[in-house]
N, C-alpha and C positions, 0 to 999 in steps of 0.2 A: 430791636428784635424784628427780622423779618418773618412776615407774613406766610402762609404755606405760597400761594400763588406768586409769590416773590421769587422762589427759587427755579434755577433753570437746570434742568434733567436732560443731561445728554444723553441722543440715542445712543443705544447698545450696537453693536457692530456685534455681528454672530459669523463667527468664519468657521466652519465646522471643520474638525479635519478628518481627514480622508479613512476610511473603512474599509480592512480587509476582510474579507466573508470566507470563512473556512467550512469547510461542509464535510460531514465523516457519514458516511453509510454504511452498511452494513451489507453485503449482496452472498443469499444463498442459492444453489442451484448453477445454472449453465444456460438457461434459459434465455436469450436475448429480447425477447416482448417483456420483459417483468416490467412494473415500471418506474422499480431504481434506474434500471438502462436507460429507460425513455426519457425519465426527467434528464441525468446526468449524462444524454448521449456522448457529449463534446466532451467531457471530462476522461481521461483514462484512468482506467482503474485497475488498482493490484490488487492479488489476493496475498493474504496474511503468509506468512512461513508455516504456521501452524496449518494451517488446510492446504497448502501445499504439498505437507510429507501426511498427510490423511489423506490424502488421493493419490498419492505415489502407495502409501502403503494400502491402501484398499484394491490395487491392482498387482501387486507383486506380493499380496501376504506377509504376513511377519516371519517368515520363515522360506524364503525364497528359495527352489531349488538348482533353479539356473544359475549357470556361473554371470549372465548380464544382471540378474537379477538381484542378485548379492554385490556386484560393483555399482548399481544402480541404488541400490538401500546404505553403502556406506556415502556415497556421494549428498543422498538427500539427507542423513541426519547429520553432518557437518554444515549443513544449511542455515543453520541461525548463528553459526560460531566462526563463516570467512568472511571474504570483502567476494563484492566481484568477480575479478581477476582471479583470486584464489577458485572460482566454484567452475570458472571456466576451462581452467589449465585443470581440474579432476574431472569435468567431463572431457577434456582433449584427451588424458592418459588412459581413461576407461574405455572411449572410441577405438581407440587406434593401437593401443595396450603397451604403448612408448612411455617413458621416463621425461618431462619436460624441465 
């Protein structure tokens, strides 16, 4: 029967692996001093679809009487329901009032 001091204890090798750091913020207002901005200057940041068409609709009202105003409101509530290309080719036909 070996002894405790008998036995031989090989180092541990510790190789860590590699960490991705995700970060979610949260940014209200327009304000560029806040200091969300400051910390995350270098990061670009998007605002949500949902506060998007609250600021489309807090300046054309829910009930738009302009005729931009109403090609402007069906454009933004299809907002969370195209791709892309889809949201771009309805602002190209609202522009220009062409068939693409």
């Amino acid at each position: 029967m070996k002894q405790r001091d008998e036995y031989i204890v090989e180092c541990k090798v510790h190789n860590p692996r590699p960490v991705n750091l995700i970060c979610d913020a949260t940014f209200y207002g327009k304000r560029k001093d806040k200091l969300g901005t400051l910390v995350f200057k270098d990061i670009p940041i998007q605002m949500c679809h949902f506060h998007q068409k609250k600021i489309v609709q807090r300046y054309i009202t829910l009930r738009p009487k302009l005729e931009a105003g109403k090609d402007f409101k069906k454009i933004v509530s299809r907002l969370t329901r195209t791709t892309e290309k889809n949201f771009i080719i309805l602002i190209l036909e609202s522009e220009l009032h062409i068939e693409v």
